[in-house]
BAROKE-387256 format. One line per field, with one value per residue: residue in one letter; x, y, z of N, C-alpha, C, O in turn; chain. Coordinates in pm, 1 decimal, always signed. Each point is the difference from the previous one (the first is absolute). Layout:
// residues N
res <- [A ...]
n.xx <- [X ...]
n.yy <- [Y ...]
n.zz <- [Z ...]
ca.xx <- [X ...]
ca.yy <- [Y ...]
ca.zz <- [Z ...]
c.xx <- [X ...]
c.yy <- [Y ...]
c.zz <- [Z ...]
o.xx <- [X ...]
o.yy <- [Y ...]
o.zz <- [Z ...]
chain <- [A ...]
***
This chain:
// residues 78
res <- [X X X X X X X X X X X X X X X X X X X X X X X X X X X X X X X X X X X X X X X X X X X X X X X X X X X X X X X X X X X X X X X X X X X X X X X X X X X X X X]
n.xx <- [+82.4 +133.0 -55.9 -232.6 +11.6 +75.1 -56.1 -157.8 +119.0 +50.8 -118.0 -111.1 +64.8 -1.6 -117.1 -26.4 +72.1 -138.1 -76.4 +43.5 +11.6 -169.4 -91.3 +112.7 +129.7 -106.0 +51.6 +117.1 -155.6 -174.8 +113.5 -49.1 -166.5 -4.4 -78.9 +205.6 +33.6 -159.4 -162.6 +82.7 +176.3 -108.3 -58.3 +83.6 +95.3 -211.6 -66.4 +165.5 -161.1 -39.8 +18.1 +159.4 -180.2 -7.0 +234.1 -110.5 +24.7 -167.6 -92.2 +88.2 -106.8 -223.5 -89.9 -15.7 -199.2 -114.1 +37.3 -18.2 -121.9 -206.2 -14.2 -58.6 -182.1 -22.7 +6.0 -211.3 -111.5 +9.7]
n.yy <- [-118.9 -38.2 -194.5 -120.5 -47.4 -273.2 -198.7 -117.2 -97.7 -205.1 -166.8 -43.5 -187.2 -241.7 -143.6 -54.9 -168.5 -161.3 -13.6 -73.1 -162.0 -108.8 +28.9 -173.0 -210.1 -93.5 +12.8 -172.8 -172.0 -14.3 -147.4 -178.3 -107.2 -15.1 +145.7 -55.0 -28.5 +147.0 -87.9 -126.7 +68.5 +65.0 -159.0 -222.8 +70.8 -28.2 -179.3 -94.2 +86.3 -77.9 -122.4 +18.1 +43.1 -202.5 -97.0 -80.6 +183.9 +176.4 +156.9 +173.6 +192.2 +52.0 +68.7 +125.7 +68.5 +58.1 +170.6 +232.6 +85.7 +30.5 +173.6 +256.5 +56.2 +150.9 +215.3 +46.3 -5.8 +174.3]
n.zz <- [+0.0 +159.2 -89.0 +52.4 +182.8 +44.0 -68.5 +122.0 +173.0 -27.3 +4.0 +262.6 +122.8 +0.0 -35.6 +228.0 +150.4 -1.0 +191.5 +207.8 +20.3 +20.7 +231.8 +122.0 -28.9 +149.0 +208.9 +67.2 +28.7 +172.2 +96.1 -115.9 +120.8 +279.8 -147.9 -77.2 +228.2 +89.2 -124.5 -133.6 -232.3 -186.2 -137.4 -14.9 -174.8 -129.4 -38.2 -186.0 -179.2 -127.7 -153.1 -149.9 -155.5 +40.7 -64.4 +185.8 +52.9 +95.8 -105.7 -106.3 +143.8 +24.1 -142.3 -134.3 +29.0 -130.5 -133.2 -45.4 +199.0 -114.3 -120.1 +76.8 +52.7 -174.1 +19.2 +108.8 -200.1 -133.3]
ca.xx <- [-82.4 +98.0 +62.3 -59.4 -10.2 +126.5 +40.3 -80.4 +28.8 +109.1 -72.9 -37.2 +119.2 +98.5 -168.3 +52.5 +158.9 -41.5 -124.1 +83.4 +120.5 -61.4 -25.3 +179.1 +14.2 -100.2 -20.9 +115.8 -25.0 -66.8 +123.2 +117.1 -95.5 -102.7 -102.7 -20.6 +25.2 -116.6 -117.6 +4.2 +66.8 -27.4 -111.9 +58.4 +116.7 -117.7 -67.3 +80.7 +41.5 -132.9 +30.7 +90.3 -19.5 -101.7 +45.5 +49.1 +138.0 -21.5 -0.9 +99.1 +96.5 -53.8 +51.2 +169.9 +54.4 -38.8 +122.6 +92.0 -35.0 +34.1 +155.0 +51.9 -95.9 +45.5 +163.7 +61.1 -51.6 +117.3]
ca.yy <- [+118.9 +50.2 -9.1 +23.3 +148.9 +131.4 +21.9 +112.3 +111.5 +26.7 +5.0 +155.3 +120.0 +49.5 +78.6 +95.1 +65.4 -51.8 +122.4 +110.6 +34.3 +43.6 +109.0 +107.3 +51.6 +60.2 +139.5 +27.5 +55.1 +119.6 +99.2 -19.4 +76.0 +101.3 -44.3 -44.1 -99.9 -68.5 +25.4 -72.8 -0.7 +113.5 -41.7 -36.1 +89.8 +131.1 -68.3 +26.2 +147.1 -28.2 -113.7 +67.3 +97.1 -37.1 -32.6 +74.1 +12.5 -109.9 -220.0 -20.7 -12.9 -148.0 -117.7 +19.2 -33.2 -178.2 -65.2 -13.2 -37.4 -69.7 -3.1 -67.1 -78.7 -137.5 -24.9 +7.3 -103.8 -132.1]
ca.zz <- [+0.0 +20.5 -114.7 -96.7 +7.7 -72.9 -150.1 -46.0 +52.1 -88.1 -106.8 -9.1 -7.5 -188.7 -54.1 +57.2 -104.0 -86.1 -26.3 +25.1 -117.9 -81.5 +17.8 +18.9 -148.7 -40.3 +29.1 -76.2 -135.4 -55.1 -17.1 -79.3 -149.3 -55.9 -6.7 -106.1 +41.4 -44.1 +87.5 +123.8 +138.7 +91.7 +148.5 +101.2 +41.3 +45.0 +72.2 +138.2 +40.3 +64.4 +148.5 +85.8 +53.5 +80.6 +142.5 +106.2 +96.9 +146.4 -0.6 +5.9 +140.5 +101.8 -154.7 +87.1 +147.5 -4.1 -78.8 +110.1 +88.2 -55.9 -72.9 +116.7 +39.6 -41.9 +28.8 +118.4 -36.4 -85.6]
c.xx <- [+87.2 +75.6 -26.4 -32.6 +128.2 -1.7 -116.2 +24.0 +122.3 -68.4 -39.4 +103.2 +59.5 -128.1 +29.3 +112.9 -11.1 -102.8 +94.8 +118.1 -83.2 -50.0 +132.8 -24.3 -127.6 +34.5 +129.7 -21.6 -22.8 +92.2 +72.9 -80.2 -69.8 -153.2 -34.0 +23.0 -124.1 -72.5 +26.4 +86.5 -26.2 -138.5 +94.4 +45.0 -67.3 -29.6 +109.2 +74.6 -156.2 +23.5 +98.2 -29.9 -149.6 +24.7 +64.7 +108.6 +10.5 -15.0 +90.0 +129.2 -42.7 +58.5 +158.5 +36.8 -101.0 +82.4 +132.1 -6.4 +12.1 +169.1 +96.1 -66.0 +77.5 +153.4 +36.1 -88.5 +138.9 +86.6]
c.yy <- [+125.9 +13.1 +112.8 +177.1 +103.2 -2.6 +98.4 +174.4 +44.9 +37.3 +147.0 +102.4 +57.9 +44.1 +138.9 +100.1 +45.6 +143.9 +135.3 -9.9 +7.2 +121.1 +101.7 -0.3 +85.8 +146.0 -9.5 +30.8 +111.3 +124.2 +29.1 +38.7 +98.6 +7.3 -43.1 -132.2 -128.1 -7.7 -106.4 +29.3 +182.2 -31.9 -11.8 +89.2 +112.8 -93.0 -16.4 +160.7 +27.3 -43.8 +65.7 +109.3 +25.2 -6.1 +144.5 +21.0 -114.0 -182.7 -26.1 -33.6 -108.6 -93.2 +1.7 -41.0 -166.3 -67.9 -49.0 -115.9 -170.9 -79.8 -64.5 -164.3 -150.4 +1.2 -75.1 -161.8 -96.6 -15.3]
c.zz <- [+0.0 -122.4 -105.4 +66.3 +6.7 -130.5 +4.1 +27.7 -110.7 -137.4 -32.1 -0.8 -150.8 -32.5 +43.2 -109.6 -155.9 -98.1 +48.0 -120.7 -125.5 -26.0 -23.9 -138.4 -111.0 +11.8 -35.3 -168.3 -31.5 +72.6 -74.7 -138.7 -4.2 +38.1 -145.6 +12.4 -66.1 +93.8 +130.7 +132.3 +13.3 +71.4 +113.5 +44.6 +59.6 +120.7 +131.7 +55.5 +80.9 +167.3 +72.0 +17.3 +82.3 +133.1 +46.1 +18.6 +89.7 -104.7 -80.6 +91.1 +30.0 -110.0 +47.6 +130.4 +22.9 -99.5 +121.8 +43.3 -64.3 -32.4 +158.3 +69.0 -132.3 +10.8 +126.1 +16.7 -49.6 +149.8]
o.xx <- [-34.6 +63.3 +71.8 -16.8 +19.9 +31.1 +23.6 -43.2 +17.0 +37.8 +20.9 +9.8 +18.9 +12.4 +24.8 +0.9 +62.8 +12.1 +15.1 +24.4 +64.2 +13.7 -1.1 -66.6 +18.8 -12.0 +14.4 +59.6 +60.2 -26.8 +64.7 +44.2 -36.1 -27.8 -119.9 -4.2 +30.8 +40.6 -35.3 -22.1 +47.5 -26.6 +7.2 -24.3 +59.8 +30.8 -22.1 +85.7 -1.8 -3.4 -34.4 +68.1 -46.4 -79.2 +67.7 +54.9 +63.4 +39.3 +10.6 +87.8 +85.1 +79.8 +50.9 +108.1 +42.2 +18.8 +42.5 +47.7 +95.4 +50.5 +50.4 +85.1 +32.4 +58.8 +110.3 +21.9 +37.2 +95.4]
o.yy <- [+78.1 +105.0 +82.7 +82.4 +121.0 +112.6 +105.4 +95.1 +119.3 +103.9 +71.2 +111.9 +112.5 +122.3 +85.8 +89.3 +92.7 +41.0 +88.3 +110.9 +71.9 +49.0 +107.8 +89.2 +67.6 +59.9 +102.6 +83.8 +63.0 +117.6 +103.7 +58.9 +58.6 -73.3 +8.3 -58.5 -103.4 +38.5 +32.6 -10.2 +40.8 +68.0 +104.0 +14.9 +66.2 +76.2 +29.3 +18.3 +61.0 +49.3 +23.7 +52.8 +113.9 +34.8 +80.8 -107.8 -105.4 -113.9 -122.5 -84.1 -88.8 -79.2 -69.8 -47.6 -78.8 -119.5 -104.0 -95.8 -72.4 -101.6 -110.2 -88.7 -111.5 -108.0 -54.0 -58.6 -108.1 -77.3]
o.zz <- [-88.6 -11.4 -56.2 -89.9 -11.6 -39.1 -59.0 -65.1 -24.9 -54.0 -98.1 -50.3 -46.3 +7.2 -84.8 -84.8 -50.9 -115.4 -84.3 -47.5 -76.5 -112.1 -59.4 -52.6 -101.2 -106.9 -66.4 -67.7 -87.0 -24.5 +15.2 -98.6 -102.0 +94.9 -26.9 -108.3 -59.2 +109.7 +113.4 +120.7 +106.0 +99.1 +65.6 +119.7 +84.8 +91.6 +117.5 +86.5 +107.0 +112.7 +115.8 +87.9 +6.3 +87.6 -63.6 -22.7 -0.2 +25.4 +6.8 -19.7 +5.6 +50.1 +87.7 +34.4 +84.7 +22.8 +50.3 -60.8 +28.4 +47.6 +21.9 -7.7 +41.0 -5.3 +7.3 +106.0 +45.7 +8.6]
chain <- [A A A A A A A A A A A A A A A A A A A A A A A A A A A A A A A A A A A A A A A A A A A A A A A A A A A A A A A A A A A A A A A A A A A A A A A A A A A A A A]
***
């Protein structure tokens, strides 16, 4: 049982990895082209300017400081 929820937890993870590096090169494209880029990747690229400019100061700091926290919490784990 144990088996099978680490390959799943792994599974999600590269899916994970997987969609975040898609999105990176995505908005790497449309840096490098423009808004003549094409309709798909200037959707994404309006949608994650969108998104970063929705968040707060303050929930950025709290995002930062539960990263943290995090980051420390698995160093002091190994």
């Amino acid at each position: 049982m144990f088996d099978f929820l680490d390959r799943a937890k792994r599974f999600l993870w590269a899916f994970v990895e997987l969609g975040f590096l898609t999105i990176l090169s995505v908005i790497l494209v449309y840096l490098i082209l423009g808004s003549g880029s094409g309709v798909f990747v200037t959707s994404v690229a309006e949608n994650v300017l969108t998104f970063a400019n929705a968040l707060s100061p303050q929930s950025l700091v709290g995002l930062a400081i539960v990263l943290g926290l995090l980051l420390l919490i698995a160093h002091k784990v190994k």
